[in-house]
DOMIDREN-811101 format. One line per field, with one value per residue (C-alpha): residue number from 0; x, y negated, z negated. Coordinates in steps of 0.25 Angstrom, whole numbers. Layout:
N
nr NUM	...
x X	...
y Y	...
z Z	...
This chain:
578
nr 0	1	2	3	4	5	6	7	8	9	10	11	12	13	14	15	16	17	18	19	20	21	22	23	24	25	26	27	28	29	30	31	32	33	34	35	36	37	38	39	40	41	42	43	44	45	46	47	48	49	50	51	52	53	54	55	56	57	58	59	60	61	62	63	64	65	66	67	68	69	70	71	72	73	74	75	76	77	78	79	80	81	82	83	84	85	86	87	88	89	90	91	92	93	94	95	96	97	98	99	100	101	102	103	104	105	106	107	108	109	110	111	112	113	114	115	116	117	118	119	120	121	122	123	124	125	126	127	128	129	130	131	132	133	134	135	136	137	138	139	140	141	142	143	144	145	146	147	148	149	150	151	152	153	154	155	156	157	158	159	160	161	162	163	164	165	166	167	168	169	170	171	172	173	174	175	176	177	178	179	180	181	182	183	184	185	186	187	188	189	190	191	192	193	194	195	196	197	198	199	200	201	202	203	204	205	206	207	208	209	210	211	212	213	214	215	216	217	218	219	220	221	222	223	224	225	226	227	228	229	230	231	232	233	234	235	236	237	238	239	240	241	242	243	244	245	246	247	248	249	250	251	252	253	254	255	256	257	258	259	260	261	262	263	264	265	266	267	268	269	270	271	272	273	274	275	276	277	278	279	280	281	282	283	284	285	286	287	288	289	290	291	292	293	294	295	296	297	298	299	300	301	302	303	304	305	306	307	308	309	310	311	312	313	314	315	316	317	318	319	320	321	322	323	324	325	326	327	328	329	330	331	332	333	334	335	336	337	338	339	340	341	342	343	344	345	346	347	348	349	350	351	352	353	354	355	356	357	358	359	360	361	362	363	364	365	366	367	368	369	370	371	372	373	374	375	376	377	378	379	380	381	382	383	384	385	386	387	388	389	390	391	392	393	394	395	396	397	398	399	400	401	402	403	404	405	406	407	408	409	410	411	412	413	414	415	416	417	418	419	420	421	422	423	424	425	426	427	428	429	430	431	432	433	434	435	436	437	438	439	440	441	442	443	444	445	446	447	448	449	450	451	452	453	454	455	456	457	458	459	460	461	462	463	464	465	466	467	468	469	470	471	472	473	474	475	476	477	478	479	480	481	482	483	484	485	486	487	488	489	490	491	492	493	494	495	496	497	498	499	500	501	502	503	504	505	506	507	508	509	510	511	512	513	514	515	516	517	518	519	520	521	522	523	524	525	526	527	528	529	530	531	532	533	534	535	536	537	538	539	540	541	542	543	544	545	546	547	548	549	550	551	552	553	554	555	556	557	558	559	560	561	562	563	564	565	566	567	568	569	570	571	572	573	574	575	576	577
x -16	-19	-29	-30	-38	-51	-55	-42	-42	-41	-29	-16	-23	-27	-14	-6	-16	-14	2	1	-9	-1	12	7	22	27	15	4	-4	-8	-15	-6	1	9	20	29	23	35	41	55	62	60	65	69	66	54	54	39	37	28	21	8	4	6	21	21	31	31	28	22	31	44	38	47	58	71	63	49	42	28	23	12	5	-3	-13	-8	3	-2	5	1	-5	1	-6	-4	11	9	1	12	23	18	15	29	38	46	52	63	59	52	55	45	50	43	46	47	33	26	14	23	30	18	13	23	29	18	17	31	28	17	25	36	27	23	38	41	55	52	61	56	63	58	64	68	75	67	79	68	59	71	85	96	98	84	85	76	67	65	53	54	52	60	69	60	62	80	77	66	76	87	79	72	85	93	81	83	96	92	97	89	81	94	101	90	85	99	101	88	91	104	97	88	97	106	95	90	78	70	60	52	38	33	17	9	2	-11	-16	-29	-42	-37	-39	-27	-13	-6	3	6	21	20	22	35	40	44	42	56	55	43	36	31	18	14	20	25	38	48	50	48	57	56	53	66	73	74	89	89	77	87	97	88	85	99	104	94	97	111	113	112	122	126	140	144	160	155	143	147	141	146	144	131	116	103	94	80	74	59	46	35	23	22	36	40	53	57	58	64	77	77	80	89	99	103	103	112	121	121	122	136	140	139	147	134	131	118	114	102	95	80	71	57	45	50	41	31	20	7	8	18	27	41	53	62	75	82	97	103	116	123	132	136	125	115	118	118	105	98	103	99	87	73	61	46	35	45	60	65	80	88	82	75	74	60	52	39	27	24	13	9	3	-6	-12	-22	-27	-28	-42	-46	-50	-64	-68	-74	-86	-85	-95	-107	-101	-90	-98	-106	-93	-88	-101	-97	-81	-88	-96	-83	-76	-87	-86	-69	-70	-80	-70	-58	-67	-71	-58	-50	-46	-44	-35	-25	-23	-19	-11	-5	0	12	8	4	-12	-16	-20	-36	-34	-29	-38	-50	-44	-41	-55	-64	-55	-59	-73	-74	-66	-73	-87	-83	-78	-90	-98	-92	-96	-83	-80	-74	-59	-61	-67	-56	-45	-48	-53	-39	-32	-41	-37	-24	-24	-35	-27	-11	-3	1	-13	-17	-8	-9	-29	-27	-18	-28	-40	-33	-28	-41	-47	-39	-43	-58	-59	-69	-79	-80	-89	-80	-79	-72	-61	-61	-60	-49	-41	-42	-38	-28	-22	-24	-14	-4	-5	-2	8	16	13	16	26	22	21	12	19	25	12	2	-9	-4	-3	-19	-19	-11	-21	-33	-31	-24	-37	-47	-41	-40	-53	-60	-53	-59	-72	-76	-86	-80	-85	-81	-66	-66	-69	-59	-49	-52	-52	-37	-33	-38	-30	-17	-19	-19	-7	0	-1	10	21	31	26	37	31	23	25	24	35	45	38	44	39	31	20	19	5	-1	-9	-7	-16	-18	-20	-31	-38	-37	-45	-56	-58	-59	-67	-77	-78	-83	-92	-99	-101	-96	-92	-105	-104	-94	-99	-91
y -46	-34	-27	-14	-12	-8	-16	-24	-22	-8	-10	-8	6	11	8	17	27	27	29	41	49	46	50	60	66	51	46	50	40	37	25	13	18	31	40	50	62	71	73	65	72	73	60	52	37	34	20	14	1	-5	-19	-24	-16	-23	-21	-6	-1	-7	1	14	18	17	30	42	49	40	28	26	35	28	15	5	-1	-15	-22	-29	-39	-37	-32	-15	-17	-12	0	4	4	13	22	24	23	35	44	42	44	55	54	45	30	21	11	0	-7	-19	-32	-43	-51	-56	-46	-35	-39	-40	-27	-16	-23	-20	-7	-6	-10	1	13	8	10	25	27	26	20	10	-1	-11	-16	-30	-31	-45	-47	-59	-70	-81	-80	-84	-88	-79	-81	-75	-63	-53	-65	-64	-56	-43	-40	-31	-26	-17	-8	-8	-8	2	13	10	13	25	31	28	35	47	50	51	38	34	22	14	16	16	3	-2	1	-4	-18	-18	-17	-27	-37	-34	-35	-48	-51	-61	-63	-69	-73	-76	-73	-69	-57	-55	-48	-37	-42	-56	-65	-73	-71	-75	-87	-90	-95	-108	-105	-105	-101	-91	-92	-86	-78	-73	-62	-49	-52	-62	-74	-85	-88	-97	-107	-107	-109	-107	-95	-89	-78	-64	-68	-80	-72	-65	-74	-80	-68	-63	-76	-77	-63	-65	-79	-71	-60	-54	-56	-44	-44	-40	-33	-21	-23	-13	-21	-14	-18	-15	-21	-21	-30	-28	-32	-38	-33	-38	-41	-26	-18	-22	-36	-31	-24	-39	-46	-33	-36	-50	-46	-35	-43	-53	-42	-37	-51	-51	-37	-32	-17	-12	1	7	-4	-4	-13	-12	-14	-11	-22	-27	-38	-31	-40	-51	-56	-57	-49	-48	-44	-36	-34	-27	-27	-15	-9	7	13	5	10	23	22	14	26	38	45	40	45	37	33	20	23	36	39	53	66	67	81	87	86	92	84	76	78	66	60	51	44	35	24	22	24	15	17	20	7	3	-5	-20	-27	-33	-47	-42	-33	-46	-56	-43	-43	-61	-56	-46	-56	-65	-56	-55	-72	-68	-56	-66	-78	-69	-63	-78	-84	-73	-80	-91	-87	-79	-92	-98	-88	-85	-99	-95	-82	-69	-72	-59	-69	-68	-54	-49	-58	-53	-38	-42	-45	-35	-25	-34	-34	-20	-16	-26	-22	-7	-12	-20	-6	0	-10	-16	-27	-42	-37	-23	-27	-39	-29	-19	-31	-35	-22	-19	-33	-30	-20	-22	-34	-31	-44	-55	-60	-46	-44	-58	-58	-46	-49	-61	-51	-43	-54	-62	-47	-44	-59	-55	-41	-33	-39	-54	-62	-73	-88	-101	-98	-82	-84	-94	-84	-75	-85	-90	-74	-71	-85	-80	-67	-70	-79	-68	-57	-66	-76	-89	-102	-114	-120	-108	-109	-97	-93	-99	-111	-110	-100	-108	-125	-115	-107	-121	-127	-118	-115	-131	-133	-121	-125	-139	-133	-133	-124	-113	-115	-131	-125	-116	-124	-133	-125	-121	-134	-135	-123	-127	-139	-132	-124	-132	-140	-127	-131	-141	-134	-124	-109	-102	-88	-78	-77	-91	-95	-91	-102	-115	-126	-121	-117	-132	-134	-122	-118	-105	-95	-88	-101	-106	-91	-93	-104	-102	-90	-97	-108	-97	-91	-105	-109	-95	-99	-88	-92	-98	-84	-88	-88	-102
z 97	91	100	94	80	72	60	59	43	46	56	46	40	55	61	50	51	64	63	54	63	76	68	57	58	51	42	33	29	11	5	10	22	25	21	28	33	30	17	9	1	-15	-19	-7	-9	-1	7	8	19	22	25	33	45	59	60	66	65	52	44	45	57	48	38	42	38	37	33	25	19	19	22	16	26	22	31	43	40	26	15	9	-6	-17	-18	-2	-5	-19	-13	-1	-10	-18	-7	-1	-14	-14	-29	-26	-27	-18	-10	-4	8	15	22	10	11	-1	0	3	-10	-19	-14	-12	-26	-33	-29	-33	-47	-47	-42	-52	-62	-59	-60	-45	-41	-33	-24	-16	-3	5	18	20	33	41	43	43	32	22	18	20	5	1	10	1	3	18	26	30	46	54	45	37	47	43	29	28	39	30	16	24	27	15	9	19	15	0	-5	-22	-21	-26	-14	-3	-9	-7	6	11	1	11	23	21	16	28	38	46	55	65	73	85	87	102	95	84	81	80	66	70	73	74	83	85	83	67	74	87	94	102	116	123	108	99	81	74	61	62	52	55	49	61	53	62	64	57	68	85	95	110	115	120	130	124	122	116	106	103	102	91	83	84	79	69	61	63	56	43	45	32	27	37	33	17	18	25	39	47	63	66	64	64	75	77	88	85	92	83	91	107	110	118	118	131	128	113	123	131	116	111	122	118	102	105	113	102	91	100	98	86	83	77	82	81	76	82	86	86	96	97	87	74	64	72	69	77	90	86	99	92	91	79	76	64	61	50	48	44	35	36	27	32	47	43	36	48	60	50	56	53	59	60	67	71	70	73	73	73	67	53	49	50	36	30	28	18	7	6	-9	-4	-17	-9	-13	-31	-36	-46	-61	-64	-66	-81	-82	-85	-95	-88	-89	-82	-73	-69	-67	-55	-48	-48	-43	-32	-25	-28	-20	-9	-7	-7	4	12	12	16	29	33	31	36	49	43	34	44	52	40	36	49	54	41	37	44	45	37	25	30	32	19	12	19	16	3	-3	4	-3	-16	-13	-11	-24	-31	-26	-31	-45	-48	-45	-55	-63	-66	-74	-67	-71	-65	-52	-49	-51	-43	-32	-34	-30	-19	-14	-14	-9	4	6	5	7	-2	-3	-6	-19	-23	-23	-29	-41	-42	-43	-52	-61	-63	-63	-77	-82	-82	-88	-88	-98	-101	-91	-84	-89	-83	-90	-88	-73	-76	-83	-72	-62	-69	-71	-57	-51	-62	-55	-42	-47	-54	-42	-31	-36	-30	-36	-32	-20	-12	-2	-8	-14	-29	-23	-22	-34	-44	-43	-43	-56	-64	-58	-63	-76	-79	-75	-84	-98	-94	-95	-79	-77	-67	-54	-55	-60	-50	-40	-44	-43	-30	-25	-32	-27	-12	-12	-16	-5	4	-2	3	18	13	8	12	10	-2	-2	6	21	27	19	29	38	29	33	44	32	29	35	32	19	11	14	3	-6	5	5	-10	-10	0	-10	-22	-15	-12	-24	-30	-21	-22	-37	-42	-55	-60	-68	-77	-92	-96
């Protein structure tokens, strides 16, 4: 378990906090995460990583001279919002682009994308690299569409480095694009890990077993097997990175790799070294050399029992690139000349626009959405448990956690909106953004883009009708639709999303009062959600799991609903002027 905490949703902000003053000479902390404590150069291209907390190493100890320069840090096991990752990425540029750097999950993605767009639009140069490595989650024909694990840590030294030397963006980008591409990754399970404050671990391995392609989020494996001897664990993993060797006689493979045997959380260096002896046996078999091999906790998943292994295979700049000096909390190799501090342009956290009042219709239809969003940040606190099991037997169980985050956050911007007297569209933006942003991860991005959408539907001054609130539903699936890419059937939220504003829509140009159509719809939408237990997952993080997410519902569509059905029930939408 994780034994050792205050308030568990303080956990993710307190453990960077507490890097940076244990290491002052590595990390100042800014709005999001940290940056570097001694200076770059003028124009070298600044590296930002980072991902959910729980992986220490991962993230924060990679920052340092000869690899990042700051690093975003989200909730744990939950992606950083949009606005952590601006806010970081402003304070480590140094005038010659940007690159973002994270492991190629969906809420990653939506996130640190959008953030992107938004720096782009300042004028910033910006690049982004999703590390894709983990042989199980997909075909070796979709590579770039794989799962990042251990092999952030190759692609973000190599891109550090390349950075170093004063490589443009063009080129660093490039090099870390090769290294990703030329690296491979798997790993074991023997136990879950256990997320702060809970109770019980995110999935369990049967005994006498061991689960195979696991994520470093505390998703389950891919499949189980018997539990094995340190040799033939390694026997498996070597044989399972190596199936997919790149076509070594054309691609410049100079012999020598890039190792990494890591510990995801309780499985300890001595029995790492017993492993390491069989895969470096089977590695000089193989007439594969590698080149300063690391072995140890290097992506960890809090207190997961597994062990993973990570092979890159080299060509001569790459080699050169990974053995060049780097110095952090983490990784420290060689000597890296002594530099000045750095003055650090910590923008903090974007204060919002004076807000402009709302006409008194409108003014009357927030104080409605505030209690709204009262009866929402209830349901996520009493369903929380709930909804991690759910999520956890094919996700990683932060599903209840990020909800719950997610809509106090909304709750409180909304309660501070409304006393400014904002209008209904004012007060469900900045709902939205504050969603997003207390919430991180996919479900974080995807209830704030729905905020904000039906937010823009209403304005500020109309009082809502049946079909008003249509509207706005309607504008807020389309949306999600666009930002995330699913469709109905790929086993998420849409799925639920999609029946529910087709439902409500029908049902109001018919002439149904609201609270009937609404009701209605969430009975359609309920139904479609749990048709998802039924089908195989296409997107998000269970998809990995194939068939072994027949069974097992979408969590977000079922959140969505218990949601909607809440709302309803409350009555809520007896106001509407039809």
């Amino acid at each position: 378990m994780t034994r050792v905490f205050n308030d568990p949703s303080n956990f993710a902000l307190e453990a960077v906090s507490g890097m940076a003053s244990a290491y002052p000479q590595y990390l100042k902390t800014v709005h999001g995460g940290a940056v570097r404590a001694t200076a770059s150069p003028e124009g070298q291209v600044a590296l930002i990583v980072g991902g959910g907390s729980g992986h220490y190493p991962g993230f924060a100890g990679w920052v340092g001279p000869g690899m990042a320069h700051g690093v975003v840090c989200g909730n744990v096991f939950a992606s950083p919002s949009a606005s952590q990752a601006y806010s970081v990425a402003k304070a480590a540029d140094n005038g010659g682009g940007i690159i973002i750097g994270y492991g190629n999950y969906a809420g990653d993605v939506l996130h640190f994308g959008q953030a992107a767009e938004r720096l782009r639009a300042e004028g910033y140069d910006v690049r982004t690299i999703e590390v894709s490595d983990d042989v199980a989650s997909g075909p070796a024909e979709e590579l770039r569409k794989r799962r990042g694990v251990c092999g952030d840590v190759v692609v973000f030294k190599i891109a550090g480095a390349a950075a170093e030397r004063g490589k443009n963006i063009d080129q660093v980008t490039e090099l870390a694009w090769r290294a990703n591409d030329r690296t491979r990754s798997l790993g074991v399970a023997f136990g879950g890990c256990t997320l702060p404050g809970a109770d019980e671990p995110l999935f369990t391995v049967p005994e006498g077993q061991m689960s195979v392609g696991l994520g470093v989020h505390g998703e389950p494996g891919v499949y189980e097997v018997p539990m094995g001897t340190a040799t033939e664990i390694a026997d498996l993993l070597v044989d399972g990175v190596m199936k997919e060797t790149i076509d070594l006689a054309t691609d410049g493979f100079n012999g020598n790799a890039i190792v990494l045997l890591n510990g995801l959380g309780t499985v300890k260096y001595e029995e790492l070294y017993v492993i390491w002896n069989r895969v470096a046996e089977r590695l000089a078999e193989a007439g594969i050399t590698p080149v300063l091999p690391e072995v140890g906790e290097l992506m960890t998943s809090l207190d997961m029992a597994g062990v993973s292994l990570t092979i890159t295979f080299l060509d001569d700049e790459l080699e050169d690139l990974w053995r060049d000096p780097v110095d952090t909390i983490a990784l420290r190799r060689g000597a890296v000349a002594e530099r000045a501090e750095r003055e650090v342009r910590d923008e903090g956290e974007q204060a919002a626009p004076p807000i402009t009042p709302g006409s008194e219709a409108s003014q009357a239809l927030a104080a409605e959405i505030v209690k709204g969003l009262e009866i929402i940040k209830q349901v996520t606190v009493d369903k929380e448990p709930e909804l991690g099991k759910l999520d956890a037997i094919a996700g990683d169980g932060d599903h209840g956690q990020g909800m719950r985050f997610g809509a106090t956050g909304a709750l409180e911007a909304a309660k501070d909106a409304a006393a400014q007297q904002a209008g209904a569209g004012t007060l469900l933006v900045r709902a939205g953004a504050q969603w997003s942003e207390s919430a991180g991860g996919t479900s974080g991005a995807l209830w704030g883009c729905i905020l904000n959408a039906f937010g823009n539907a209403l304005g500020d001054q109309d009082a809502a009708t049946g079909q008003t609130v249509a509207t706005g539903v309607h504008d807020a699936v389309d949306a999600v639709q666009r930002l995330g890419g699913a469709k109905p059937g790929d086993k998420t939220l849409v799925d639920a999303l999609v029946p529910f504003t087709e439902t409500l829509t029908a049902k109001v140009n018919d002439g149904v009062a609201l609270p009937e159509a609404w009701k209605q719809a969430t009975d359609a939408a309920q139904a479609a959600a749990d048709d998802t237990a039924n089908f195989v997952s296409k997107l998000g993080r269970s998809h990995v799991l194939g068939e072994k997410s027949i069974g097992v519902a979408d969590p977000g569509a079922i959140s969505f609903c218990m949601l909607m059905s809440a709302l309803g029930e409350a009555g809520l939408f007896d106001c509407t002027t039809d």
